[in-house]
Each structure stands twice: as C-alpha cells, then as structure tokens.
FIRO-430510 format. One record per residue (C-alpha): x, y, z. Coordinates in steps of 0.25 Angstrom, whole numbers, padded with zeros to 4 digits, always signed. Last residue first. Example, Ala and Ser with C-alpha at 12.3 -4.5 7.8 and 13.67 -1.06 7.14 Angstrom:
BEGIN
+0055-0004+0029
+0049-0018+0031
This chain:
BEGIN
+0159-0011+0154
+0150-0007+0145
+0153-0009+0130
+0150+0001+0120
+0138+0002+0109
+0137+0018+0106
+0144+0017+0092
+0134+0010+0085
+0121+0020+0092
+0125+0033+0082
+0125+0024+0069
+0111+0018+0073
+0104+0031+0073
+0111+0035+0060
+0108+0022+0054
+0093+0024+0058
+0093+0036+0051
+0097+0032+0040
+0087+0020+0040
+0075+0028+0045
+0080+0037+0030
+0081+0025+0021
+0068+0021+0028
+0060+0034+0024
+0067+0036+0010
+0061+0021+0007
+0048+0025+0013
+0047+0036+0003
+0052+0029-0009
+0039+0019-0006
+0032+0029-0005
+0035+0036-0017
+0033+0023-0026
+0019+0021-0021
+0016+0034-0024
+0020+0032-0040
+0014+0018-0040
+0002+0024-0035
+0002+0035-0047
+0008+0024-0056
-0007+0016-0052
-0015+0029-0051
-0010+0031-0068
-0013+0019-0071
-0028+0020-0064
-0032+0032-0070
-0026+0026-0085
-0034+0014-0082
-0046+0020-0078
-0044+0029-0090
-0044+0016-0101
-0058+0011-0094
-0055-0001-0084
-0057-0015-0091
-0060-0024-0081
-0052-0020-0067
-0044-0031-0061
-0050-0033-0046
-0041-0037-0034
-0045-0040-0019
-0041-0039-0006
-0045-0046+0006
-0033-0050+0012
-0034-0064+0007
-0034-0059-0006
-0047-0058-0016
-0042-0057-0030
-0045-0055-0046
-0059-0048-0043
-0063-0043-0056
-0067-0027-0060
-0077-0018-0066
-0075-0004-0067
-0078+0010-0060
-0067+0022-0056
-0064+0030-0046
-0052+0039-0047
-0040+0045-0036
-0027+0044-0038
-0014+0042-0031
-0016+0049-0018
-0028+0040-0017
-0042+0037-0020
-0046+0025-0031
-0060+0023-0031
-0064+0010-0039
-0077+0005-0043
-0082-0008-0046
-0089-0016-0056
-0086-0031-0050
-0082-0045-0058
-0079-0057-0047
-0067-0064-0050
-0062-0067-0035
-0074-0062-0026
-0077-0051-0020
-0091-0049-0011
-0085-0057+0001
-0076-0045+0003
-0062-0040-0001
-0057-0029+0009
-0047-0024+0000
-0044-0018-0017
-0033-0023-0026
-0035-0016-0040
-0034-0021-0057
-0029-0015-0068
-0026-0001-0068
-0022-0003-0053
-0026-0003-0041
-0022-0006-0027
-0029-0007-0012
-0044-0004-0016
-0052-0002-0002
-0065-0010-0007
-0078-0003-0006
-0092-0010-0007
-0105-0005-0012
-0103-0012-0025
-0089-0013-0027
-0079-0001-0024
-0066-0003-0024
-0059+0008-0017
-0046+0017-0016
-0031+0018-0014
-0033+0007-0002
-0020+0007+0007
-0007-0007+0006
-0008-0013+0018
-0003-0012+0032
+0006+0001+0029
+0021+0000+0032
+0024+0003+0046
+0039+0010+0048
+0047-0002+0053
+0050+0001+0070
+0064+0001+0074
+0066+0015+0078
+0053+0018+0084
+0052+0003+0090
+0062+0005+0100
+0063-0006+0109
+0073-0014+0103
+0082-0005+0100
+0081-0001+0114
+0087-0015+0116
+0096-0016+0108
+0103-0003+0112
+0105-0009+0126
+0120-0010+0126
C-alpha cells in the first residue's frame, strides 16, 4: 500500500548515474606565459577554457600546444586566430598552416579520440541496458504483491 512511498525515498534506485559537468581538458594552450586548459582539437582548428582579457576575437597569437592523454600525446608550435570567445569563457583558434606531419599527428589523435569516445559511449549504453534489466526483474517480483486489506 505504501510502495509509493518508499519509492519515493529511495534515491539508490532511482538516482540518474552523474554525467560529467563539462567536457575534461586533453591538454594546454600555451600563450606567452599563460596556459589555457585545451578542451577539443582538431587538425584544423582547437577549443580551449578560461579566456582572459588578454584574448580578443581575431587577434593573431604564436602558440604552443601540449596535447596529453590516453589518445596521444605531442607538443607542437604554430600561429593561430581567435574565431570565438563564449560566454563560458572558452575560446577557438584555427590553426595557419600547420606542417604536413602535424596534421597527419593530429588526424590520426582526432579518429583515435573518436575511437574512445565511441567505446564509451557503447559502454554506458551496456550499463543502462543491464540497470534496466535489472530493474524489470525487481519490478516483476513487486506486481503481484499489491492486495487489498480488509
């Protein structure tokens, strides 16, 4: 009679697994002596955080660029141009002509990424297939157990 109502109060079943806030930094952007967390990159352009006063929409920067992660891990120098500053602080640069292995190092991080990315995601789809199975199996057992009282 009172199922409900447990329900209710128990968050261990019913709680959403937590997603992560934001997306993680793979690396840096390094500009003069300051370092940006780089959110994204690819071989033609990057989305880094924690814009500053010192960036402004198409200004011209030599950067560097420090890519470490489970996908890769390179540091390379170039020029770039601001193309955005958001809200949220982040930025993106499109790289000027990047050397020819450059761009094969960063293709091949980009489908490397992309590759990860894509097992996760299968990951956490076998994950909430199986909660799901498992809750019907709980909820199969509680069906029958609803009776009147006289």
């Amino acid at each position: 009679m009172f199922d409900w109502l447990k329900d209710l109060f128990d968050h261990k079943k019913k709680s959403a697994p937590k997603k992560p806030s934001g997306p993680t930094a793979c690396g840096q952007i390094k500009v003069d002596s300051r370092d940006y967390p780089l959110i994204n990159i690819t071989p033609k352009a990057f989305v880094a955080g924690d814009a500053d006063d010192n960036l402004i929409k198409d200004q011209n920067l030599s950067i560097s660029v420090v890519v470490d992660d489970s996908c890769g891990k390179f540091t390379f120098n170039c020029r770039c141009t601001i193309v955005r500053i958001d809200s949220n602080r982040r930025f993106a640069g499109a790289f000027a002509l990047l050397p020819p292995e450059v761009e094969q190092v960063l293709n091949q991080y980009t489908k490397n990424r992309a590759a990860q990315e894509a097992r996760q995601a299968q990951q956490a789809q076998r994950i909430q297939a199986a909660r799901k199975a498992q809750d019907a199996k709980g909820n199969k057992g509680s069906k029958g157990s609803k009776g009147k009282r006289s």
